[in-house]
ZASE-668247 format. One record per residue: x, y, z of N, C-alpha, C in turn; residue number from 1. Coordinates in Angstrom, 1 decimal, m for minus. Example, Ala and Ser with C-alpha at 12.3 -4.5 7.8 and 13.67 -1.06 7.14 Angstrom:
<pts>
+--------+--------+--------+--------+--------+--------+--------+--------+--------+-----+
!     nu !     nv !     nw !    cau !    cav !    caw !     cu !     cv !     cw ! pos !
+--------+--------+--------+--------+--------+--------+--------+--------+--------+-----+
!   13.2 !   m5.7 !    7.8 !   12.3 !   m4.5 !    7.8 !   13.2 !   m3.3 !    7.8 !   1 !
!   12.8 !   m2.2 !    7.1 !   13.7 !   m1.1 !    7.1 !   12.9 !    0.0 !    7.9 !   2 !
+--------+--------+--------+--------+--------+--------+--------+--------+--------+-----+
</pts>
This chain:
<pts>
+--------+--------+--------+--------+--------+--------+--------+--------+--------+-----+
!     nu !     nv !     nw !    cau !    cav !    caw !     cu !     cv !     cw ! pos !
+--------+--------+--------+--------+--------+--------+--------+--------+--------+-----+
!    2.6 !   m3.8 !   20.3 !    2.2 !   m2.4 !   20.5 !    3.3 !   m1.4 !   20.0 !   1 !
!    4.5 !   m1.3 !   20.2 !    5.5 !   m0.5 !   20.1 !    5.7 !   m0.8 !   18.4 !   2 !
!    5.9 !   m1.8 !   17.8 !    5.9 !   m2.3 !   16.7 !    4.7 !   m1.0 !   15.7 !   3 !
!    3.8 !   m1.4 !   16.2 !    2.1 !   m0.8 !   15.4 !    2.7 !    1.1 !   15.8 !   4 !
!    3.2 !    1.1 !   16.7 !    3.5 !    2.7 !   17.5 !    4.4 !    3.1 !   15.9 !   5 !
!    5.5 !    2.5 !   16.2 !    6.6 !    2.8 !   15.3 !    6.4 !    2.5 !   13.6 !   6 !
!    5.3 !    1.8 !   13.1 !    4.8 !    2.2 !   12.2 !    4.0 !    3.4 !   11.8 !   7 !
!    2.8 !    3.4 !   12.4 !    2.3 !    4.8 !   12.5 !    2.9 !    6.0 !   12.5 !   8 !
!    4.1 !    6.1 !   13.1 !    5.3 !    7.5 !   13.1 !    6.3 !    7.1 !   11.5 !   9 !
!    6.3 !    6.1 !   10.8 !    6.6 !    6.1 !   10.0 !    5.8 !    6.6 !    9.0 !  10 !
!    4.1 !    5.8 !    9.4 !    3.4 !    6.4 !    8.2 !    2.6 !    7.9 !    8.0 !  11 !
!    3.4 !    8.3 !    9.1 !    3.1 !    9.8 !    9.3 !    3.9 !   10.5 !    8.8 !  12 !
!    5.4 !   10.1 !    9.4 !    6.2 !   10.8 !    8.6 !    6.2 !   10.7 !    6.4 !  13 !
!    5.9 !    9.4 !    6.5 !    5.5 !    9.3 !    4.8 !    4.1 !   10.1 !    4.1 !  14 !
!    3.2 !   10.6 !    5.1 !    2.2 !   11.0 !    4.6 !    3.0 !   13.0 !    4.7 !  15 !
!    3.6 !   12.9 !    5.6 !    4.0 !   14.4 !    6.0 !    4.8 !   14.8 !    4.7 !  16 !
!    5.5 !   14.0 !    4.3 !    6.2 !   14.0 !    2.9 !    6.2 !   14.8 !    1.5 !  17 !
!    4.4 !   13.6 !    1.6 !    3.8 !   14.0 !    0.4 !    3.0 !   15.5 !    0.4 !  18 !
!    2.5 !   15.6 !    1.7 !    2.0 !   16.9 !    2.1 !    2.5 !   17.4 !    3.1 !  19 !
!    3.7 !   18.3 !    2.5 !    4.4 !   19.2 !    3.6 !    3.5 !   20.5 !    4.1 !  20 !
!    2.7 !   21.2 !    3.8 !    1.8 !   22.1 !    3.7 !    1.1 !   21.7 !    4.7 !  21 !
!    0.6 !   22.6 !    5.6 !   m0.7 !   22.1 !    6.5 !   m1.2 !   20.8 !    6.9 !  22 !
!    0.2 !   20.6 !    7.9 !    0.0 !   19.3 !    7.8 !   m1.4 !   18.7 !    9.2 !  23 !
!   m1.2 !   19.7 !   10.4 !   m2.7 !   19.1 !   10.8 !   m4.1 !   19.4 !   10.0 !  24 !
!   m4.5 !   20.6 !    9.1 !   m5.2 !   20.3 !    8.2 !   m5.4 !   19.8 !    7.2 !  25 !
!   m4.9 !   18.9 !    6.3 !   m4.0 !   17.7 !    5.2 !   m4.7 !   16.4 !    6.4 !  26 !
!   m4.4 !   15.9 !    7.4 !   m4.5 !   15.6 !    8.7 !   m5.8 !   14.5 !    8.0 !  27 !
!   m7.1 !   15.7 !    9.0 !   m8.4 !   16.1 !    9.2 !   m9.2 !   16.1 !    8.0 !  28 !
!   m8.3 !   16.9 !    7.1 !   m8.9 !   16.8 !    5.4 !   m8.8 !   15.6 !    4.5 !  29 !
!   m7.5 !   15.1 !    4.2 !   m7.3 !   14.4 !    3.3 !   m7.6 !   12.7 !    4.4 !  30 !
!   m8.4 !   11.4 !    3.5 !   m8.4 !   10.7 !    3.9 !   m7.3 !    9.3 !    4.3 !  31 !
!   m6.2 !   10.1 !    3.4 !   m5.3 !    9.1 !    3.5 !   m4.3 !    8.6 !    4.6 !  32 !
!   m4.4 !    9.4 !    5.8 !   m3.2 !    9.0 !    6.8 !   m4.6 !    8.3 !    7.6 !  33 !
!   m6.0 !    8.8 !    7.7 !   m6.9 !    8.8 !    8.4 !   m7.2 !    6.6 !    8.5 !  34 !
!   m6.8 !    6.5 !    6.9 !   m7.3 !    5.2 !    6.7 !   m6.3 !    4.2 !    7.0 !  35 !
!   m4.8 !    4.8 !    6.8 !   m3.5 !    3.9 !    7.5 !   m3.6 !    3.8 !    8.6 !  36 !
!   m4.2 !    4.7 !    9.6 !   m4.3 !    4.8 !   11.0 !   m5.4 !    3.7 !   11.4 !  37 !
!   m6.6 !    4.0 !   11.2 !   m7.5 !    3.0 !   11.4 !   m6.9 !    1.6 !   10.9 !  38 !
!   m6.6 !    1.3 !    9.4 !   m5.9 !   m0.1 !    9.8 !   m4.7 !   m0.6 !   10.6 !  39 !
!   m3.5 !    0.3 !   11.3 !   m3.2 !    0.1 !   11.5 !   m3.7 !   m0.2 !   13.4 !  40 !
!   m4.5 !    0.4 !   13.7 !   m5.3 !    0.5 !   15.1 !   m6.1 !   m1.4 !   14.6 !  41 !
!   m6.3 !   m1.7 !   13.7 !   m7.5 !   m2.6 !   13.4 !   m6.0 !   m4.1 !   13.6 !  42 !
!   m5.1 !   m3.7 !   13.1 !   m3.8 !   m4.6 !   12.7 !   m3.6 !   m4.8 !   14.7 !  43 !
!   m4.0 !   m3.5 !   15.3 !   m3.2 !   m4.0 !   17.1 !   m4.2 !   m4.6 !   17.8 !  44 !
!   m5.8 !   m4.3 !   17.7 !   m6.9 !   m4.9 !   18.4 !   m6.6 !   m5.9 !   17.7 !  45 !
!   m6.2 !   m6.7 !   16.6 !   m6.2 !   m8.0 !   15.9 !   m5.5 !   m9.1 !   17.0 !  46 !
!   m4.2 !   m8.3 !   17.6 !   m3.7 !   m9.6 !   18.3 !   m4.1 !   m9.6 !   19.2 !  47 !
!   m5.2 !   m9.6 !   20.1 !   m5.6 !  m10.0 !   20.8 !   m7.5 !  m10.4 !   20.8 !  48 !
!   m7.1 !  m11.9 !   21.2 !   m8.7 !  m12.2 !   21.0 !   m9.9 !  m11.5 !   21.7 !  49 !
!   m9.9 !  m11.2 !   22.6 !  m10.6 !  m10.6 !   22.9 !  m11.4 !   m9.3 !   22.2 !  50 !
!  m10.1 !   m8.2 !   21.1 !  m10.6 !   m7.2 !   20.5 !  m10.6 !   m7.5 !   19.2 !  51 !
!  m10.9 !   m8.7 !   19.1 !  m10.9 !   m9.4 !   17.0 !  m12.3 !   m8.7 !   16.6 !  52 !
!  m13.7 !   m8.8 !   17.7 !  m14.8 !   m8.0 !   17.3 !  m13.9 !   m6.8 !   16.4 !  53 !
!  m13.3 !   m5.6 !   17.4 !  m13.5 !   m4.9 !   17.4 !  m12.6 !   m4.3 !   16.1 !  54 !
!  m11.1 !   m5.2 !   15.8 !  m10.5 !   m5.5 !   14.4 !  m11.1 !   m5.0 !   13.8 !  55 !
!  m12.2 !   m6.2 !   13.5 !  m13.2 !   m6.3 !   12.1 !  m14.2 !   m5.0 !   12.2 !  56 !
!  m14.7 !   m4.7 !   13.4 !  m15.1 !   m3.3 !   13.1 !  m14.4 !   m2.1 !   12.3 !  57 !
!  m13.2 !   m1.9 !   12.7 !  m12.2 !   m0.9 !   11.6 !  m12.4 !   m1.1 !   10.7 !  58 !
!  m12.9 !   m2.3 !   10.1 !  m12.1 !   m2.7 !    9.0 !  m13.3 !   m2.7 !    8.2 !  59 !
!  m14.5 !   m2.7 !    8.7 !  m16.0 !   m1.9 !    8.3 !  m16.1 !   m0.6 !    8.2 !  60 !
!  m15.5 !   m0.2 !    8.9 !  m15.6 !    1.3 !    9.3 !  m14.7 !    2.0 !    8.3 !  61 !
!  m13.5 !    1.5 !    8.0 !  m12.9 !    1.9 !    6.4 !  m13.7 !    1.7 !    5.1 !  62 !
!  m14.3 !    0.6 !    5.1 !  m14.9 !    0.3 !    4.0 !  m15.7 !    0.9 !    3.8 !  63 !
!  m16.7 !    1.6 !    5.2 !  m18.1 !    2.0 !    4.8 !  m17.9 !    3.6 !    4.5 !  64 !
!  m16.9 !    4.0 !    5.0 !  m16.4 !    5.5 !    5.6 !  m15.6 !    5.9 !    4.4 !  65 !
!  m14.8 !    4.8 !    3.7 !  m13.8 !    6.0 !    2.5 !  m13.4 !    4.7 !    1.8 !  66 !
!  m14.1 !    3.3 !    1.9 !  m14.4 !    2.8 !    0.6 !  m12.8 !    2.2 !    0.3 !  67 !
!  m12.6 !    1.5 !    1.7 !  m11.2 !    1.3 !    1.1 !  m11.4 !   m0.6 !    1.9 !  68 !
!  m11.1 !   m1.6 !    1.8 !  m11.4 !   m2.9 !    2.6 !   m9.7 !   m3.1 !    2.5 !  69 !
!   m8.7 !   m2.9 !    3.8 !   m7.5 !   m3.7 !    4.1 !   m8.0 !   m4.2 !    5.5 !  70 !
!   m8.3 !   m5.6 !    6.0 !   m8.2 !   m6.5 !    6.9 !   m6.8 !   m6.5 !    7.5 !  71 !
!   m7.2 !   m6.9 !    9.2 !   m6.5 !   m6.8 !   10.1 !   m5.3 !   m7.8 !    9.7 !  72 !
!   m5.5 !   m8.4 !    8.9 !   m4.5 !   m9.7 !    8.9 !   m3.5 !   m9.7 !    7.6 !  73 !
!   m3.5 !   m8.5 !    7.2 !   m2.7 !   m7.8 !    5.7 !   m1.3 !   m7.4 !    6.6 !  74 !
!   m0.3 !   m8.5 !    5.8 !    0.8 !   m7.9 !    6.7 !    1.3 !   m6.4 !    6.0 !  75 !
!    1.6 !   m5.6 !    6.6 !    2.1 !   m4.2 !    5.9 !    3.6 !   m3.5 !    6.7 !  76 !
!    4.8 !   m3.4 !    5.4 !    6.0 !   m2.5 !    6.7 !    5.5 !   m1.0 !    6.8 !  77 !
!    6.0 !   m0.7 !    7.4 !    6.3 !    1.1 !    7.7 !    6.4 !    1.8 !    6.3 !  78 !
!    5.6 !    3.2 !    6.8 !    6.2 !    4.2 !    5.6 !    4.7 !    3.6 !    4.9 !  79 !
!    3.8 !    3.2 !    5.1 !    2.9 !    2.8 !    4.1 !    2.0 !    4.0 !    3.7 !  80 !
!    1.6 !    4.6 !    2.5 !    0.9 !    5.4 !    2.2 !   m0.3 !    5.2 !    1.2 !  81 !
!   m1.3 !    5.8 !    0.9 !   m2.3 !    5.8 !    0.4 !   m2.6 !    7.0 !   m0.3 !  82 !
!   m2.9 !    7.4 !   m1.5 !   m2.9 !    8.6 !   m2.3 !   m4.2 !    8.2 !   m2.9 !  83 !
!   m5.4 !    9.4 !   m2.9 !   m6.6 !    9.0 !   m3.2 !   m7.3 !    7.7 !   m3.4 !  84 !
!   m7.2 !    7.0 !   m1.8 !   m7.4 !    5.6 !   m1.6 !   m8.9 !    5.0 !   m2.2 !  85 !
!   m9.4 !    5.7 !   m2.5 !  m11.2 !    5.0 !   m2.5 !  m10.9 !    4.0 !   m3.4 !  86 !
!  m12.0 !    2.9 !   m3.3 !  m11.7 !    1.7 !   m3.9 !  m10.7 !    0.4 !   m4.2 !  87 !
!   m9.6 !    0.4 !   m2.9 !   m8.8 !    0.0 !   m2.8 !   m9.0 !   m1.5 !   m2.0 !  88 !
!   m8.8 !   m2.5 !   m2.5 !   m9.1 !   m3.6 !   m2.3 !   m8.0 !   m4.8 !   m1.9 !  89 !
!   m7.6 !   m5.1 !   m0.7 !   m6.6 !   m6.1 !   m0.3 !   m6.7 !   m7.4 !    0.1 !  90 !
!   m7.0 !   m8.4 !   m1.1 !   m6.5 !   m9.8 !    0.0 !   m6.0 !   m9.9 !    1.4 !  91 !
!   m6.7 !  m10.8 !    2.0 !   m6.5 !  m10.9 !    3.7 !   m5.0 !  m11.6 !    4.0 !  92 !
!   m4.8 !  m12.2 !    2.9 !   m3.0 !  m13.0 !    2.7 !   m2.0 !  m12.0 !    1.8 !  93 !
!   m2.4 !  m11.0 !    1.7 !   m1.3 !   m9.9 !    0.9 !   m0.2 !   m9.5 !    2.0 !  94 !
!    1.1 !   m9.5 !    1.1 !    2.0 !   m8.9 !    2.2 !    2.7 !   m8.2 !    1.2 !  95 !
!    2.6 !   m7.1 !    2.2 !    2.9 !   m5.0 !    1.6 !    4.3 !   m5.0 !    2.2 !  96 !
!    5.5 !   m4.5 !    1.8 !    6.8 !   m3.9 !    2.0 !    6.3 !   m2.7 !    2.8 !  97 !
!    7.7 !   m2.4 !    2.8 !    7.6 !   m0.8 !    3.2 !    8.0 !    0.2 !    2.1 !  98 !
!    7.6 !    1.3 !    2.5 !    7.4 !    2.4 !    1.7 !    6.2 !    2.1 !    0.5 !  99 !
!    5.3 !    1.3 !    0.9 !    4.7 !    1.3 !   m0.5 !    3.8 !    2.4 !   m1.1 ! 100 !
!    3.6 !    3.0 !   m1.8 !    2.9 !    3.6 !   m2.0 !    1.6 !    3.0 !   m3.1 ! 101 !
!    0.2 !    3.5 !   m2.6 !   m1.1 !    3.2 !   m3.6 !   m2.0 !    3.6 !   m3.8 ! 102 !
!   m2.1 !    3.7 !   m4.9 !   m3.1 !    5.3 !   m5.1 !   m4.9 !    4.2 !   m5.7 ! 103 !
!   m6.1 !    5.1 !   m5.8 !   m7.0 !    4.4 !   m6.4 !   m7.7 !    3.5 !   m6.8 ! 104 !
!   m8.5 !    2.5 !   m6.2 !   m9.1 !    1.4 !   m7.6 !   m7.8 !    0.5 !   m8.0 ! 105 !
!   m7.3 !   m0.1 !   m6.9 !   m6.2 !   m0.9 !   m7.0 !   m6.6 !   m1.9 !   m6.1 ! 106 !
!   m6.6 !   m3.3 !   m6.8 !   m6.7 !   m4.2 !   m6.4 !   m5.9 !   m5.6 !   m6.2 ! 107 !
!   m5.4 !   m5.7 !   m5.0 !   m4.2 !   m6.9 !   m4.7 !   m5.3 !   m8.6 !   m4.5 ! 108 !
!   m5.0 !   m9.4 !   m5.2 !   m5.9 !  m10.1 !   m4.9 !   m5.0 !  m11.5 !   m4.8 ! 109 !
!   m5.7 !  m12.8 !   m3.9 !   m5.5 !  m14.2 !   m4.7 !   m4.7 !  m14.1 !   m3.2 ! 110 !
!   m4.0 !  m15.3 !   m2.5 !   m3.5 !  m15.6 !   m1.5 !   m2.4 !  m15.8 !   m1.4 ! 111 !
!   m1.8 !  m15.5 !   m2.7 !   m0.2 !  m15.5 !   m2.9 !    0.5 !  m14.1 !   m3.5 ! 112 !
!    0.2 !  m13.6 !   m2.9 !    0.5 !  m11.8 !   m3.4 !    1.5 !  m11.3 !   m2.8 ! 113 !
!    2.7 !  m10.8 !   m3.2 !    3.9 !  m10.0 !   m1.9 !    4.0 !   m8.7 !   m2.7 ! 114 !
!    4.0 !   m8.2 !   m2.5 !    4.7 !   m6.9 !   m2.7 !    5.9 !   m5.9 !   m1.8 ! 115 !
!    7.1 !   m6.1 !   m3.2 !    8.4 !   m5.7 !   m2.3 !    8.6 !   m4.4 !   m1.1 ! 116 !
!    9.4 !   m3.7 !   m1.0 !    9.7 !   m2.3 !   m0.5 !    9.9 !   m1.0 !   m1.7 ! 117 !
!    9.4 !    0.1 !   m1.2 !    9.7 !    1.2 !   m2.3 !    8.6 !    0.8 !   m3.7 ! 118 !
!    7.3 !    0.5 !   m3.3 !    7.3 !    0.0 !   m4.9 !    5.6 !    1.1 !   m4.7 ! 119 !
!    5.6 !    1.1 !   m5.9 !    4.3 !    2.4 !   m6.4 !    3.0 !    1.0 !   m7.4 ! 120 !
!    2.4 !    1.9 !   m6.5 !    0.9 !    1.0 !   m7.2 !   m0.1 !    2.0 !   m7.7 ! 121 !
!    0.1 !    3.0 !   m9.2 !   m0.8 !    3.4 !   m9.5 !   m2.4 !    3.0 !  m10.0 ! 122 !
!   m2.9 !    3.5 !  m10.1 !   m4.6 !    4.1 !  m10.5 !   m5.0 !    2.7 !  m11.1 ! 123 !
!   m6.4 !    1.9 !  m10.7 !   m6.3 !    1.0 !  m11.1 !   m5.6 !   m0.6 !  m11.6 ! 124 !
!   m4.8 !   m0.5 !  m11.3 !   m4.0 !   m1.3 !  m11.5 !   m3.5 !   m2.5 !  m10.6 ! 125 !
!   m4.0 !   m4.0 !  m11.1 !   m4.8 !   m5.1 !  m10.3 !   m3.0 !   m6.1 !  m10.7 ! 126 !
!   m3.1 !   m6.5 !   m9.2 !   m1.9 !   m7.3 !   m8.8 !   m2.8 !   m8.8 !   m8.6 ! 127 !
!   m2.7 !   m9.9 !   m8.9 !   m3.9 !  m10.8 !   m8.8 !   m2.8 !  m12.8 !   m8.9 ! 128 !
!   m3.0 !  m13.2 !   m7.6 !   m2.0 !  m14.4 !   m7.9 !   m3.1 !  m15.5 !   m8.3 ! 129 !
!   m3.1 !  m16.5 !   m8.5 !   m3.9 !  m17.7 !   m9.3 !   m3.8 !  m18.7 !   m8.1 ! 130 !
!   m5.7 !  m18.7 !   m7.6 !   m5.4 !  m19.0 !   m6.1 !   m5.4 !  m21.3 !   m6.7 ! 131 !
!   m5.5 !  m21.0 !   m7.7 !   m5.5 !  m22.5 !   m7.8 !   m3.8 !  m23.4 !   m7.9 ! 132 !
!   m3.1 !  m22.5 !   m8.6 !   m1.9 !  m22.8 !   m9.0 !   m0.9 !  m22.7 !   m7.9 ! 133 !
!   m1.3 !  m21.6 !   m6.8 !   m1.1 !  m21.2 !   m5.7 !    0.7 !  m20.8 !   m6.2 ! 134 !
!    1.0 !  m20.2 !   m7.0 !    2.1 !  m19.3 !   m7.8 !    2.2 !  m18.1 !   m6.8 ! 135 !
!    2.8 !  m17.8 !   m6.1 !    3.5 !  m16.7 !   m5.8 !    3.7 !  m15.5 !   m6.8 ! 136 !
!    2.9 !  m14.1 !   m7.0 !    3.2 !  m13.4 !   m7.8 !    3.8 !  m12.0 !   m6.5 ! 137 !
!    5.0 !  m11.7 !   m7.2 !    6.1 !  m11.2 !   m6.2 !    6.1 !   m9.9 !   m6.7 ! 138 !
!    6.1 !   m8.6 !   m6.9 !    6.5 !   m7.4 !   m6.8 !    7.8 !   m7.2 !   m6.6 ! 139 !
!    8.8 !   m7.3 !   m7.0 !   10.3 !   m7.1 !   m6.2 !   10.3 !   m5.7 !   m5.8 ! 140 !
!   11.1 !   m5.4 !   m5.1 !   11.6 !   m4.2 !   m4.2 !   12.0 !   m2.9 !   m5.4 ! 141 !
!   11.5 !   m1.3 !   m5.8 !   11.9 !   m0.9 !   m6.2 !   11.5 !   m0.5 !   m7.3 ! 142 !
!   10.0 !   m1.0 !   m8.0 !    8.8 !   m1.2 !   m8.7 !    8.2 !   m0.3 !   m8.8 ! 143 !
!    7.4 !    0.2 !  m10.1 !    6.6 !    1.4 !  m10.7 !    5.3 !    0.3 !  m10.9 ! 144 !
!    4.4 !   m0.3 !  m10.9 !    3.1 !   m0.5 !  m11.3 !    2.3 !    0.3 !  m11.8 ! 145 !
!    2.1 !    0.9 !  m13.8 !    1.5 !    2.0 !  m14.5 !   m0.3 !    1.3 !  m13.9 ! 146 !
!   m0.9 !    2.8 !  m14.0 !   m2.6 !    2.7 !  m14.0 !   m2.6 !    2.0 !  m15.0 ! 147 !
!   m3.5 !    1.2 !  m14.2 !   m3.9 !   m0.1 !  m15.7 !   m3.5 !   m1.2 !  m15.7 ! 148 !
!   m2.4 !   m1.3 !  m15.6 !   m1.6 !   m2.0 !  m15.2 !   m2.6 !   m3.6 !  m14.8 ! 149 !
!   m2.1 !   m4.9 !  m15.2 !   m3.2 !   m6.5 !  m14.7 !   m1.8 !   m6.9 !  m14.4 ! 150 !
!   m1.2 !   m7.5 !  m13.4 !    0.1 !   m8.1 !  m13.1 !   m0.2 !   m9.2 !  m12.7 ! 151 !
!    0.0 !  m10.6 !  m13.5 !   m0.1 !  m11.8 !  m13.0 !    0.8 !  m13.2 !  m12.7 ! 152 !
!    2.2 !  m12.1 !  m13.0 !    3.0 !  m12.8 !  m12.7 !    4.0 !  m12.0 !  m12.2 ! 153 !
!    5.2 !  m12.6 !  m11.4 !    6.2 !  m12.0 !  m10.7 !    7.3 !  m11.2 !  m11.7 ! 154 !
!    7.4 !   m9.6 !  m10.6 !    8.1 !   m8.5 !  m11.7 !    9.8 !   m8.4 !  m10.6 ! 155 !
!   10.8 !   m8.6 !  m11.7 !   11.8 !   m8.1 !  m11.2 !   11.9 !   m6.9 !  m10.7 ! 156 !
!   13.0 !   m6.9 !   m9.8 !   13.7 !   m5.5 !   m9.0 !   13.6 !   m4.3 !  m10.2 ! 157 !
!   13.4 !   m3.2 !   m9.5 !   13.5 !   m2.1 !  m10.3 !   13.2 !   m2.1 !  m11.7 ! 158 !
!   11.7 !   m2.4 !  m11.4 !   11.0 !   m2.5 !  m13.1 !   10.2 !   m1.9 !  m13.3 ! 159 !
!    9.7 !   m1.2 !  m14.2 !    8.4 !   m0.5 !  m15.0 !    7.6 !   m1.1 !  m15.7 ! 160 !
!    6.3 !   m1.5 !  m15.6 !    5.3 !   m2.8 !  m15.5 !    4.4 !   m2.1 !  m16.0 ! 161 !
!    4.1 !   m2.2 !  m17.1 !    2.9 !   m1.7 !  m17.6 !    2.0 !   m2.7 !  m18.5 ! 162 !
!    0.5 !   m2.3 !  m19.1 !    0.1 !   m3.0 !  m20.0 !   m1.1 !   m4.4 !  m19.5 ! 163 !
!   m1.9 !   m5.2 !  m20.1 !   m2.4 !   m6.0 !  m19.6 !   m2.6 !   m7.4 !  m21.0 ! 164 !
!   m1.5 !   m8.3 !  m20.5 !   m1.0 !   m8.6 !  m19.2 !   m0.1 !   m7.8 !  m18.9 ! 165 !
!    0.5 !   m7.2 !  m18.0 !    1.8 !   m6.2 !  m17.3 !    3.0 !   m7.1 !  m17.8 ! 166 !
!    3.9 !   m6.3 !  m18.7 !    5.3 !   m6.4 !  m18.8 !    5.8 !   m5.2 !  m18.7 ! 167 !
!    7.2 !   m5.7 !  m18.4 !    8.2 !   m4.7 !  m18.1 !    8.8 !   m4.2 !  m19.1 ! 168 !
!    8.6 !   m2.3 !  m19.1 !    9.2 !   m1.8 !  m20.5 !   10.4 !   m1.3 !  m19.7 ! 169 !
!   10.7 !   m1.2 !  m18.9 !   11.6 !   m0.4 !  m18.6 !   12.9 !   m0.8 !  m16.9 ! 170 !
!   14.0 !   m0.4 !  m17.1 !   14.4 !   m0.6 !  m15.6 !   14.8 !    0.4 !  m15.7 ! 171 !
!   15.2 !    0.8 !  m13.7 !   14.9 !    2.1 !  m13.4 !   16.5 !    1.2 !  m12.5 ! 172 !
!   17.3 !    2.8 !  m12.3 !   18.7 !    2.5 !  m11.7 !   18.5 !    2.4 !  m10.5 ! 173 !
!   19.2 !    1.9 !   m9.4 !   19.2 !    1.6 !   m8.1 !   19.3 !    2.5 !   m7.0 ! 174 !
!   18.2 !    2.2 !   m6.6 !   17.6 !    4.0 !   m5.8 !   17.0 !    4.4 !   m6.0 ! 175 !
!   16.2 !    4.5 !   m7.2 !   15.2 !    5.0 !   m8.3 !   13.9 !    4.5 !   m8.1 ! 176 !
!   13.5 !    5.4 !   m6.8 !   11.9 !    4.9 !   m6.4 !   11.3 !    6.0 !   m6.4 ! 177 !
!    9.6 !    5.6 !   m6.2 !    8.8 !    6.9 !   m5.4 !    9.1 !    7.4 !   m4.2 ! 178 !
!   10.2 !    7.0 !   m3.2 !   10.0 !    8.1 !   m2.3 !   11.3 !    8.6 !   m2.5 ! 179 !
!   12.5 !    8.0 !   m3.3 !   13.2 !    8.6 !   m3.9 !   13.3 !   10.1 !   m4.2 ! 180 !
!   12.3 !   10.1 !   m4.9 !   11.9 !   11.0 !   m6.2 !   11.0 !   11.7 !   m5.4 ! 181 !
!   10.0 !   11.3 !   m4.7 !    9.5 !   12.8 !   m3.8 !   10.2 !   13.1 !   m3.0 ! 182 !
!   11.3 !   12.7 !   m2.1 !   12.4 !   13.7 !   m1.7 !   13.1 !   14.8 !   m2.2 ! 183 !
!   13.3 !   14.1 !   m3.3 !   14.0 !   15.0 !   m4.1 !   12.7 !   16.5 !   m4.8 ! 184 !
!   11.8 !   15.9 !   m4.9 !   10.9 !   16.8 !   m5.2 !   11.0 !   17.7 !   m4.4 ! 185 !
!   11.0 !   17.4 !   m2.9 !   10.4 !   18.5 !   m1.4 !   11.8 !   19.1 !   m1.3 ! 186 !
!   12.9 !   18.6 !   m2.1 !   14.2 !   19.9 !   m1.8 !   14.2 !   20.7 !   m2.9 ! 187 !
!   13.5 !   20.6 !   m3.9 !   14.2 !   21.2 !   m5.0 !   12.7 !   22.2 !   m4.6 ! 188 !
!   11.4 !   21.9 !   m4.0 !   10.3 !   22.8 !   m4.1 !   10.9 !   23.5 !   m2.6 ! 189 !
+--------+--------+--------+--------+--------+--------+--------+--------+--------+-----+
</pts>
C-alpha cells in the first residue's frame, strides 16, 4: 500500500511537470494521470486475492474508457507518465523503470521486455522480445525511442534508437533524458 501510495505522488508530481498550468483541471481534462492512477489502483487490488476480480476490472475499464490495456501484473517504477496514451499496449511480463515516459500507439510486447529508467517511448513505436527465443530485449537507462521506431533487440545506455529495425544513431551525454530536459524547459518557461 504505502509502496502504490508513494508511487502515485510520484506520478503526480511527473504529470504536474509536464502540465504546470491548471493543474486540477489538466487533472479532470487530460487522460493521462487519470490512466496511471487507475492502473496503479488495479496494481494494489492485484495483491490481494480476494480483489484480482476487481484488478482485472481497472484494467477493462482503461481499455474500454481511453483505450489504453496495462494489466495489474506490469511491473512499473515511480514517476511513470503517459502523454496522449490511446492505444497503448503492454505485455503482462513488461517491466517499466522509472521516470518512463510514453506517448501513443506504442506497443511493449513478447515476455521478455525491460525497459530501463528515464527512457522516452515515442508515437508508435513497438518494443517486441521473441517469445520463442525467449532473448531479453533491454531498454537501458537513459533512452530516446523515435516514433516509428520496431526495437527487437537490446539498446545501450543513453541511445537514440531510431528506424525499423531500430538502431542507434546517436548517444546522448549522461543526464541527458526527457525529464532532464523538461525541467530544464519549466525553468527557462
Amino acid at each position: 500500500m504505502k509502496n502504490t501510495l508513494s508511487c502515485i505522488y510520484e506520478d503526480f508530481k511527473v504529470f504536474k511537470l509536464v502540465h504546470p498550468n491548471k493543474i486540477l483541471l489538466n487533472i479532470f481534462y487530460l487522460p493521462s494521470f487519470k490512466i496511471v492512477f487507475i492502473f496503479r489502483l488495479s496494481q494494489l487490488f492485484y495483491r490481494s486475492i480476494v480483489f484480482i476480480p476487481l484488478a482485472y476490472f481497472l484494467t477493462i475499464l482503461n481499455d474500454t474508457i481511453h483505450g489504453v490495456w496495462i494489466g495489474p501484473k506490469v511491473v512499473v517504477g515511480k514517476g511513470f507518465y503517459l502523454g496522449h496514451p490511446r492505444g497503448l499496449i503492454v505485455n503482462p511480463r513488461v517491466k517499466i523503470g522509472q521516470y518512463c515516459s510514453i506517448i501513443q500507439q506504442v506497443t511493449l510486447g513478447g515476455p521478455c521486455t525491460e525497459i530501463g529508467d528515464n527512457v522516452s517511448i515515442n508515437a508508435g513505436a513497438k518494443i517486441i522480445s521473441d517469445p520463442v527465443k525467449r532473448q531479453i530485449v533491454r531498454i537501458n537507462n537513459n533512452c530516446i525511442i523515435a516514433a516509428g521506431a520496431i526495437v527487437l533487440k537490446s539498446m545501450p545506455e543513453g541511445s537514440v534508437v531510431v528506424g525499423i529495425p531500430a538502431v542507434v544513431v546517436k548517444k546522448m551525454t549522461k543526464g541527458d533524458n526527457w525529464m532532464a530536459r523538461r525541467k530544464s524547459i519549466n525553468k527557462i518557461g
